[in-house]
C-alpha positions as CSV (number, residue, x, y, z in Angstrom):
1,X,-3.1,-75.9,62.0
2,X,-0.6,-78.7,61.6
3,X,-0.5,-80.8,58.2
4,X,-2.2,-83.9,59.9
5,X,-5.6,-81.9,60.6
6,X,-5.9,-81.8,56.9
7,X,-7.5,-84.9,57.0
8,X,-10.7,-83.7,58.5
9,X,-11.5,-82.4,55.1
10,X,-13.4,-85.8,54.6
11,X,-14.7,-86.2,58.1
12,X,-16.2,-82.6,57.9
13,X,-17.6,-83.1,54.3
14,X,-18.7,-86.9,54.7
15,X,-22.2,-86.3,56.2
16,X,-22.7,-83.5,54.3
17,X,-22.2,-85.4,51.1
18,X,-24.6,-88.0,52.2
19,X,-27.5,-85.6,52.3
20,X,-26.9,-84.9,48.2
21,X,-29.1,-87.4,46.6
22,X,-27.3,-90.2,44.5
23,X,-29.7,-89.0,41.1
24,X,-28.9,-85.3,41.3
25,X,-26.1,-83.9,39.3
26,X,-24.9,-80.9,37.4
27,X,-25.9,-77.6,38.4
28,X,-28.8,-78.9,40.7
29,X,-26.7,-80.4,42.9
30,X,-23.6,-77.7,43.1
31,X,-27.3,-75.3,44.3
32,X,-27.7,-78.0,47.5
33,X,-24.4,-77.9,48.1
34,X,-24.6,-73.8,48.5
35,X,-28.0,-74.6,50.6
36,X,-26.4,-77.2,52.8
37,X,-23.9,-74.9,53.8
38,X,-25.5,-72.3,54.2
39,X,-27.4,-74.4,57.3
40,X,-23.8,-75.6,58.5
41,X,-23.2,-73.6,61.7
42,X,-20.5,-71.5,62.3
43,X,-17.7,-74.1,63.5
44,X,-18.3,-76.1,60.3
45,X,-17.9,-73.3,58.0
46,X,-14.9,-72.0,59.8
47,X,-13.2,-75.4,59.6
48,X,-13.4,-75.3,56.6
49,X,-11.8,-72.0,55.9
50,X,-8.9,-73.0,57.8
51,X,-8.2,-75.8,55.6
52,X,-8.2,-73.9,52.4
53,X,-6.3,-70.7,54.3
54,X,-4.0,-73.3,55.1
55,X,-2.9,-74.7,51.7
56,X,-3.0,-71.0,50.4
57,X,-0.4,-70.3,53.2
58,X,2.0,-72.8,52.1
59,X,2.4,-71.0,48.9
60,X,4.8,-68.2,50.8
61,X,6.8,-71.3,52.4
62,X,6.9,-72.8,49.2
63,X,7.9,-69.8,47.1
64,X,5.4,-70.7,44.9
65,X,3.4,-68.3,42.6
66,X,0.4,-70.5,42.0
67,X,-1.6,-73.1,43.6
68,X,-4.1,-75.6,42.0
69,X,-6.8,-78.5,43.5
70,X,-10.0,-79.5,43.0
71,X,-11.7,-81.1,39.8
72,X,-10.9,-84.7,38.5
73,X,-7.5,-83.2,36.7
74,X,-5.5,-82.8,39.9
75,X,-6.1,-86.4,41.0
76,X,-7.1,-85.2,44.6
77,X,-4.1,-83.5,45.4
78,X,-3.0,-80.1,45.7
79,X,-0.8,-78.6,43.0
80,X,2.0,-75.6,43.5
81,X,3.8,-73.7,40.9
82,X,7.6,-72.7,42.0
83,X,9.9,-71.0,39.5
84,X,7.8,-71.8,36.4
85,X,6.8,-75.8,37.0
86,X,3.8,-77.2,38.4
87,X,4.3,-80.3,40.9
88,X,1.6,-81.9,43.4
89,X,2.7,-81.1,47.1
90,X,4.2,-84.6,48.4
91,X,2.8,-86.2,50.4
92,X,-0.5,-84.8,49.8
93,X,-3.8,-86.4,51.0
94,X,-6.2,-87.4,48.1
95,X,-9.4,-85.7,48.5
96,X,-12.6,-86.8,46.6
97,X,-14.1,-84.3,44.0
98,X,-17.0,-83.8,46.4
99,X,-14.9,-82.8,49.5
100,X,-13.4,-79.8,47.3
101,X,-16.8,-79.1,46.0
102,X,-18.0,-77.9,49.3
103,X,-14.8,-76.4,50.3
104,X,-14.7,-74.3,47.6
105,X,-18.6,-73.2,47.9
106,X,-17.8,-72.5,51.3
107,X,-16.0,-69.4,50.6
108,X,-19.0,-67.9,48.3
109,X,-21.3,-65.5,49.1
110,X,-24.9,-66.5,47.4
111,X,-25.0,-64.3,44.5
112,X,-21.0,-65.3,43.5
113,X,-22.5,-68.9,43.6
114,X,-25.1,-67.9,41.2
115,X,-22.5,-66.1,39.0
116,X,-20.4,-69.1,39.2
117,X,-23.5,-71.7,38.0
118,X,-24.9,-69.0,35.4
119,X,-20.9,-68.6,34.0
120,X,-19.6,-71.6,34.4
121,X,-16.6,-69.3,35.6
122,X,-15.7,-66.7,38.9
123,X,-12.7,-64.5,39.2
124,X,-12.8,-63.4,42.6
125,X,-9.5,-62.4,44.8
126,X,-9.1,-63.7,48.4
127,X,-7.2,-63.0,51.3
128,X,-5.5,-65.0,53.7
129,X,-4.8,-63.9,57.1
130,X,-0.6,-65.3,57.9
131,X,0.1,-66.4,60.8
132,X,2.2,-62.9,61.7
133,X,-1.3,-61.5,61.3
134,X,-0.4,-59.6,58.2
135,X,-3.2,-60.0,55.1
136,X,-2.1,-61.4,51.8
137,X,-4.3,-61.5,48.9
138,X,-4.8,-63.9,46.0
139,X,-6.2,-63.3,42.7
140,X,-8.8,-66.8,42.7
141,X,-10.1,-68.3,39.3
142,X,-13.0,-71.1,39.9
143,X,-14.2,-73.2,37.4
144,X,-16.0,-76.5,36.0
145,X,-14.0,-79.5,35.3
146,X,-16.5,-82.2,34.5
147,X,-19.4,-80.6,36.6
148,X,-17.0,-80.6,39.9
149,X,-15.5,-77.5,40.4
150,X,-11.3,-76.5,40.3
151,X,-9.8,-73.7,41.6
152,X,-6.3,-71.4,40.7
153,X,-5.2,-68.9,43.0
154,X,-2.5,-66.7,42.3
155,X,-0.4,-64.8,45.2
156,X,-0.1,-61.4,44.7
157,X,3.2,-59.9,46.2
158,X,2.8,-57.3,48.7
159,X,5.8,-55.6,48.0
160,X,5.9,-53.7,44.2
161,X,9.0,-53.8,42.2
162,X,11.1,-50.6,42.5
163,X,10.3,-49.3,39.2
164,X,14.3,-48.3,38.6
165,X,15.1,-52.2,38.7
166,X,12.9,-52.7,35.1
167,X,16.2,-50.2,33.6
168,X,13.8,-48.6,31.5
169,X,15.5,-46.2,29.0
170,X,14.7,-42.4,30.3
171,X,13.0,-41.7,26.9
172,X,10.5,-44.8,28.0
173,X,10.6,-43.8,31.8
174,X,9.2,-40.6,30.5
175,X,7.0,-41.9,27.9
176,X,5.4,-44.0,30.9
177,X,5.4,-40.7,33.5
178,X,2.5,-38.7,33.5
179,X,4.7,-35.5,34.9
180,X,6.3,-36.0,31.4
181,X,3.2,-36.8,29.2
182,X,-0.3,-36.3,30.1
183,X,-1.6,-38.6,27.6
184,X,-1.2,-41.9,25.6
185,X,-2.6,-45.4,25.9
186,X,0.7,-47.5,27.3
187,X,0.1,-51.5,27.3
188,X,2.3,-54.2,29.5
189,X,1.8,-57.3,27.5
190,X,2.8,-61.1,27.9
191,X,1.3,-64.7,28.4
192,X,-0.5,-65.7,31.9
193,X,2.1,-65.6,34.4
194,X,4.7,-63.2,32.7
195,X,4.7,-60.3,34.9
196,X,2.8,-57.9,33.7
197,X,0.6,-57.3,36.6
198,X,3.9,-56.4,38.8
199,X,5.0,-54.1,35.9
200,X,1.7,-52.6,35.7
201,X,1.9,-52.2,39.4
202,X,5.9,-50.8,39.4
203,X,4.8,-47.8,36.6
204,X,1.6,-47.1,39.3
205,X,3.9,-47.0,42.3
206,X,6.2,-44.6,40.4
207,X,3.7,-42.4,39.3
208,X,2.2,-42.4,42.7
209,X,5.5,-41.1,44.4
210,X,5.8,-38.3,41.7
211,X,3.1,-36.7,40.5
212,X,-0.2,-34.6,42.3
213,X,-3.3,-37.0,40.8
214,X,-5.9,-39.2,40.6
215,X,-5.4,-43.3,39.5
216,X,-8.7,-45.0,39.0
217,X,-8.0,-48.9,38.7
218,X,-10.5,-51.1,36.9
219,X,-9.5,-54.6,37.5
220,X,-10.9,-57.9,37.9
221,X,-10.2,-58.9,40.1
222,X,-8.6,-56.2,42.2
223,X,-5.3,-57.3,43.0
224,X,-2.1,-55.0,44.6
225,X,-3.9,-52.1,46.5
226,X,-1.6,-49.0,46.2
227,X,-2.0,-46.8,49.2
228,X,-2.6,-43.0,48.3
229,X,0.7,-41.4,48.4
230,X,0.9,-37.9,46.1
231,X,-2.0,-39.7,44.2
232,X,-5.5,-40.6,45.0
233,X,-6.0,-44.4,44.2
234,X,-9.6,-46.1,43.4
235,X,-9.4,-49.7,42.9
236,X,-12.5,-50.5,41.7
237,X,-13.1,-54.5,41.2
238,X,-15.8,-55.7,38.4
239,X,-18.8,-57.4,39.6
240,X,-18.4,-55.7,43.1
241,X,-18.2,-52.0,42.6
242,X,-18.2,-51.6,38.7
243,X,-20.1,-53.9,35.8
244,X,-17.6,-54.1,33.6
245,X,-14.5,-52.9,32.4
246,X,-16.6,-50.8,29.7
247,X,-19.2,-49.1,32.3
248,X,-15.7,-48.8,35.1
249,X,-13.7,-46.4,31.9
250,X,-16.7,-44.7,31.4
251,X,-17.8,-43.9,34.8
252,X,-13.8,-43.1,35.4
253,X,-14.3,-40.0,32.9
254,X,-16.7,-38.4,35.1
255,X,-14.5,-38.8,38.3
256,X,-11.5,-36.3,36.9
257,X,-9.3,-38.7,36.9
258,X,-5.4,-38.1,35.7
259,X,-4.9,-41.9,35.2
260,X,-7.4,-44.5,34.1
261,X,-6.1,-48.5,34.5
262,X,-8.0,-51.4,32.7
263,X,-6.9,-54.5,34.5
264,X,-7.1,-55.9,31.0
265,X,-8.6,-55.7,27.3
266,X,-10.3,-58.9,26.9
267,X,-12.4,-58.0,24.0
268,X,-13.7,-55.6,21.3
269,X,-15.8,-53.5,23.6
270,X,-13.1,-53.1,26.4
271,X,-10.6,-52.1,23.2
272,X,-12.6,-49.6,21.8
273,X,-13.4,-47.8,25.3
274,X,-10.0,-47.7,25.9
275,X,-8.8,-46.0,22.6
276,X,-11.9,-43.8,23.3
277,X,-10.7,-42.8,26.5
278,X,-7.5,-42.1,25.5
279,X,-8.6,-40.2,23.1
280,X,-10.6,-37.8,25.2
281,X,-7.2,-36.6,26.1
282,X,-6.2,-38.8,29.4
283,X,-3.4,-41.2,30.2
284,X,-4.3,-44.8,30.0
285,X,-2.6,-48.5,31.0
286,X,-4.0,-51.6,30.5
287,X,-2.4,-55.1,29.3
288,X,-3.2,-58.1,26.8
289,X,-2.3,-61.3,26.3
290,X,-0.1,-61.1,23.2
291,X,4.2,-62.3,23.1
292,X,5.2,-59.0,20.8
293,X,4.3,-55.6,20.5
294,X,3.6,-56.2,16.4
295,X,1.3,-59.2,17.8
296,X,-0.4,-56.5,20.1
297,X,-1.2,-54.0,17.3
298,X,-2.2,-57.0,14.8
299,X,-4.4,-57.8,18.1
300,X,-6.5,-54.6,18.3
301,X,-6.7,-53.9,15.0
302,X,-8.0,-57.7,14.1
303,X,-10.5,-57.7,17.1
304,X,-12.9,-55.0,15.7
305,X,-15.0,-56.1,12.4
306,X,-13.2,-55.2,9.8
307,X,-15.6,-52.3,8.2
308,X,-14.2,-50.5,11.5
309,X,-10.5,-51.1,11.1
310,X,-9.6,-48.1,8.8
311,X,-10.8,-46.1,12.1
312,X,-8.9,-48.2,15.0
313,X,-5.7,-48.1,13.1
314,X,-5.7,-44.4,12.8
315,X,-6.9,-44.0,16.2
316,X,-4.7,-46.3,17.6
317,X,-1.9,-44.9,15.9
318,X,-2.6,-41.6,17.8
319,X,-3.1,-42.6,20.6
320,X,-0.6,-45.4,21.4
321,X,2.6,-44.7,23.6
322,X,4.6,-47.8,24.3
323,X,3.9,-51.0,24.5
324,X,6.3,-53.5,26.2
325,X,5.9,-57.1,25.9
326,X,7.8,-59.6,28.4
327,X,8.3,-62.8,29.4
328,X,9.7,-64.6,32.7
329,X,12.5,-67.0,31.5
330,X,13.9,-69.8,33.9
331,X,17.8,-68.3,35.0
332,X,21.0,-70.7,35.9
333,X,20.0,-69.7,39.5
334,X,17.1,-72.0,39.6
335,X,14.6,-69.0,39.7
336,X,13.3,-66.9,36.8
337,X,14.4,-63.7,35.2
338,X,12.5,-61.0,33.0
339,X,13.1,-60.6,29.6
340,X,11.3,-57.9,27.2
341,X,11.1,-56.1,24.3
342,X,10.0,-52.0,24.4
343,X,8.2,-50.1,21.0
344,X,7.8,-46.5,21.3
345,X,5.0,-45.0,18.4
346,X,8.2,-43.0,17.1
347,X,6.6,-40.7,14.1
348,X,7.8,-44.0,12.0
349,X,6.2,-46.7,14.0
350,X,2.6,-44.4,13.6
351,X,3.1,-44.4,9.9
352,X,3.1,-48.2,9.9
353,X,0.4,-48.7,11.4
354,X,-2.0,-46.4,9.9
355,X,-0.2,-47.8,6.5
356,X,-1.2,-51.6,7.5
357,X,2.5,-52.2,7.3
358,X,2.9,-53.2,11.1
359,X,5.6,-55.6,9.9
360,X,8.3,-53.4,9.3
361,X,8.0,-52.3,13.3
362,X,10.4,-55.1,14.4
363,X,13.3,-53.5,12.3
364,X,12.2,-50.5,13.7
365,X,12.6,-51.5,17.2
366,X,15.7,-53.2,16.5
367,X,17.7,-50.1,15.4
368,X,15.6,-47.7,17.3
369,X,17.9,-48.1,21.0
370,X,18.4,-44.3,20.6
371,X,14.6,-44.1,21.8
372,X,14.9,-46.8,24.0
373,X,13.4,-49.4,21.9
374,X,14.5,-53.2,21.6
375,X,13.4,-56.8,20.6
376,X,12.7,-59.0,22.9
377,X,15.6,-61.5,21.5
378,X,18.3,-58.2,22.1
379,X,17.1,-58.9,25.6
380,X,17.5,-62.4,25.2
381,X,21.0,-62.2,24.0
382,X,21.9,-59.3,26.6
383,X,20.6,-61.7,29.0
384,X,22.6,-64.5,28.2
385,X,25.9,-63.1,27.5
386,X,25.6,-61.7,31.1
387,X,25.4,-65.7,32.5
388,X,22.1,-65.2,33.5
389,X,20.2,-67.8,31.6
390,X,21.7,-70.8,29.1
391,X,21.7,-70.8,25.1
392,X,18.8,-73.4,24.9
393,X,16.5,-71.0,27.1
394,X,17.0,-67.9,25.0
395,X,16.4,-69.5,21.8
396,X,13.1,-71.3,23.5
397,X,11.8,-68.5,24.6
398,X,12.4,-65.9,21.7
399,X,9.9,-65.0,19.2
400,X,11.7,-64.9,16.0
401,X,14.2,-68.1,16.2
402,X,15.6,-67.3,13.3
403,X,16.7,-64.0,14.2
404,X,17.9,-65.0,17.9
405,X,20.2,-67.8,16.3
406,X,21.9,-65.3,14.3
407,X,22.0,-62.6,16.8
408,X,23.9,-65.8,18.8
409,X,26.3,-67.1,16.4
């Protein structure tokens, strides 16, 4: 497909959008929009594939992580994310809100439209056939912005991060290793778009390549599949093969697994299964979206009503490994480079949290680099006095300002 055939976006949706009825609106009319294609024949439908395949393809040529259309807030055009900003792609047709409303419909099955209208939201992933014939996939978020629908898709790499580049400390790579401990509840944790599904993905792959076991993956959605190497892998995607995150950990326990994954902890229930699983004596990863590990711990404990936070802290205390918080910080190159900080539950670090003094853990990781531990704003400073990014980047991005500024003067 060449750029100009973009255009029949609007020839292919015009007569369709002049069947909807100028009085119907809302929900009722994003239903006639899944019935009206649904009667489309086979050429329409396919058309209409290609178009949106197409913009996802450009993402590769583009180098770009993200890419965003649909919805009154793009203005018609189609958005990409390279190195951290978000930009339209120029010269970009304008497409009406209605012409993205059936394009995106197009690619539903019936019951993820009726998720969609009953949620008001549907994470789905979706893959892209390139033109060398190899398959990429893209984790897809689809929403309402005023009753038209917008879309995110994210490209997911199809190469994983050699886990040796992350220079994790051994004591960590061990921590993180299930030939070295069998046990623990490990969390990668960051903002949207820090990384931590390709570190997630990175302590998988190396686990996969050294130990004789079984990874169960709970995600949603499903994004980098690991083929079975030493390990069997499940990938197991919510709302196609598992309910929930809750009803994937607990169904994992009956499938001897040596590894559980929870794609992520979104709330109390997932948090509680987690530290429940963990407890029952298995190895456990998951992430959150939190900038610190003392912001993580503050986290779990603060989700759960509080006649039940006596209980988490203790458990959590016992059963919490490591917990490594990043973030992707633009570099002089142009690109973006990964800064984080590491807490190991040292014998210390426990006693803080079951004490309620999780405060004192940043001084803790700050002096505990025998163990492998560090701030994120060591990193920071490590990162800079290498020439990798400038002084105004590594004070914006730290988490304690004042301590970075003294760390850099």
């Amino acid at each position: 497909m060449i750029a100009t055939e973009l255009h029949d976006l609007e020839e292919i949706t015009r007569p369709l959008i002049e069947v909807i009825p100028r009085t119907v609106f809302g929900s009722e009319r994003h239903e006639m929009i899944g019935e009206i294609l649904e009667s489309q024949s086979g050429d329409v439908r396919l058309k209409l594939k290609e178009i949106l395949d197409y913009f996802v393809r450009r993402m590769k040529d583009l180098e770009a992580s993200d890419i965003d259309l649909g919805g009154h807030g793009c203005g018609g055009k189609v958005w990409y994310r390279v190195y951290g900003d978000k930009k339209p792609l120029e010269n970009s047709p304008v497409y009406d809100v209605l012409c993205t409303d059936f394009l995106f419909h197009n690619v539903l099955s019936p019951k993820q439209r009726e998720f969609l209208l009953d949620k008001k939201n549907l994470d789905f992933s979706y893959v892209v056939q390139e033109e060398s014939g190899r398959k990429t996939r893209h984790r897809a978020d689809m929403y309402f912005d005023l009753e038209h629908l917008g879309l995110n898709m994210r490209r997911i790499e199809t190469s994983i991060f050699p886990f040796r580049t992350y220079n994790f400390h051994p004591d960590v790579a061990k921590a993180l290793s299930l030939r070295y401990l069998k046990y623990g509840l490990t969390l990668v944790t960051g903002i949207t778009g820090s990384g931590k599904s390709a570190t997630l993905d990175a302590i998988i792959d190396a686990n996969n390549r050294s130990v004789d076991a079984h990874v169960v993956i709970v995600a949603s959605p499903v994004e980098m599949v690991h083929e079975p190497r030493r390990c069997i892998v499940r990938h197991r995607e919510v709302g196609k093969d598992v309910r929930s995150f809750k009803h994937g950990a607990i169904e994992a326990l009956r499938q001897d697994p040596d590894i559980i994954v929870l794609g992520e902890m979104r709330d109390a229930e997932t948090i509680t299964t987690a530290l429940e699983i963990t407890d029952s004596g298995h190895k456990v990863f998951s992430t959150l979206h939190t900038a610190s590990a003392v912001e993580t711990i503050d986290r779990i404990i603060g989700e759960v009503p509080e006649i039940e936070q006596d209980r988490v802290k203790t458990r959590l205390a016992d059963v919490l490994t490591c917990v490594i918080s990043q973030k992707l910080i633009p570099s002089l190159d142009g690109k973006r480079i990964l800064a984080k900080e590491v807490m190991l539950t040292t014998p210390s670090v426990r006693a803080a949290i079951k004490s309620n003094n999780t405060s004192e853990i940043y001084q803790m990781m700050q002096e505990g680099s025998a163990y492998g531990m560090h701030t994120l704003e060591q990193d920071l400073k490590k990162h800079y006095e290498e020439g990798r990014i400038s002084l105004e980047e590594a004070i914006n991005y730290s988490n304690n300002k004042k301590r970075i500024k003294e760390l850099l003067t």
